[in-house]
N, C-alpha and C positions, 0 to 999 in steps of 0.2 A: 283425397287425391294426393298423392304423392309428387314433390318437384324437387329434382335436381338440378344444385347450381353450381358450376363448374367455374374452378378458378384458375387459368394458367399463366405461367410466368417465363422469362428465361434469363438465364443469371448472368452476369457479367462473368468474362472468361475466369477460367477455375476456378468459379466460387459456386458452381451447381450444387454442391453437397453444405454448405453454408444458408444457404436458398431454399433447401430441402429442410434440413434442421429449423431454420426462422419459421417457415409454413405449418411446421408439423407440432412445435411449438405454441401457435396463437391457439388461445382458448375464446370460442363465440358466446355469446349469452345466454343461447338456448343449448338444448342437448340435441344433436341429429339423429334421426331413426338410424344414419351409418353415414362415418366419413373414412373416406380411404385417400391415398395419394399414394401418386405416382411419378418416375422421373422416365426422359427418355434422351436420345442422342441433342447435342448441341444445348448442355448444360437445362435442359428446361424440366420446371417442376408443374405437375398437375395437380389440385385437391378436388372432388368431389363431396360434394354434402347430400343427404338424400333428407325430407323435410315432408310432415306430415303436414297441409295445406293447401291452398289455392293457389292458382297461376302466377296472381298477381300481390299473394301475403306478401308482409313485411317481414324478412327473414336476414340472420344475421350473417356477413357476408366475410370471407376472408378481407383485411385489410391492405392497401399497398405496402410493399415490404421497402425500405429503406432504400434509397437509390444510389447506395453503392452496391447494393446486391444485384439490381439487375440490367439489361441494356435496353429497357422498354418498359411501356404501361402496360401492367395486368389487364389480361385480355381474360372476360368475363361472362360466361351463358348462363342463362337458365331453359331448362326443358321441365314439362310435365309429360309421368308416366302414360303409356297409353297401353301398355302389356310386357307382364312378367312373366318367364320361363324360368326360374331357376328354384336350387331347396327352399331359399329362403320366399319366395313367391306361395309354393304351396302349404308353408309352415302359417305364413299370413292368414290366408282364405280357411282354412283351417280354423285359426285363433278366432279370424271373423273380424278382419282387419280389408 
């Protein structure tokens, strides 16, 4: 099973690309099957991790970032896959993944 855990943030005023840089920087313990990040309006940064496991594994998570970077607590989900459409989906089933 596949779960993604979604870490979002939003940075104290103009320091979104500061916030962005610290995020993209932290290195986790394990390696993720894919992490990507994202930024969008009102300074806020997103990271996703995608993680070969159970719902409930113990999976290593982005940390809180320093609190002069942002104006609030990292707000934090996890979801498990329940269906892929994309290249990399059919590149999987293929492998036999």
């Amino acid at each position: 099973m596949t779960v993604a855990l979604m870490w979002e943030a939003r940075a104290a005023r103009g320091r979104g690309d500061d916030l962005l840089t610290w995020a993209r920087g932290q290195r986790l313990a394990g390696q993720p099957l894919r992490r990507e990040a994202f930024r969008a309006p009102e300074d806020r940064v997103l990271v996703i991790t995608w993680w070969e496991g159970s719902y409930d594994a113990e999976l290593p998570e982005l940390p809180e970032p320093p609190g002069d970077l942002v104006t609030r607590a990292v707000h934090r989900w996890r979801f498990e896959s329940v269906e892929c459409e994309s290249v990399e989906c059919e590149s999987a089933r293929v492998d036999g993944h």
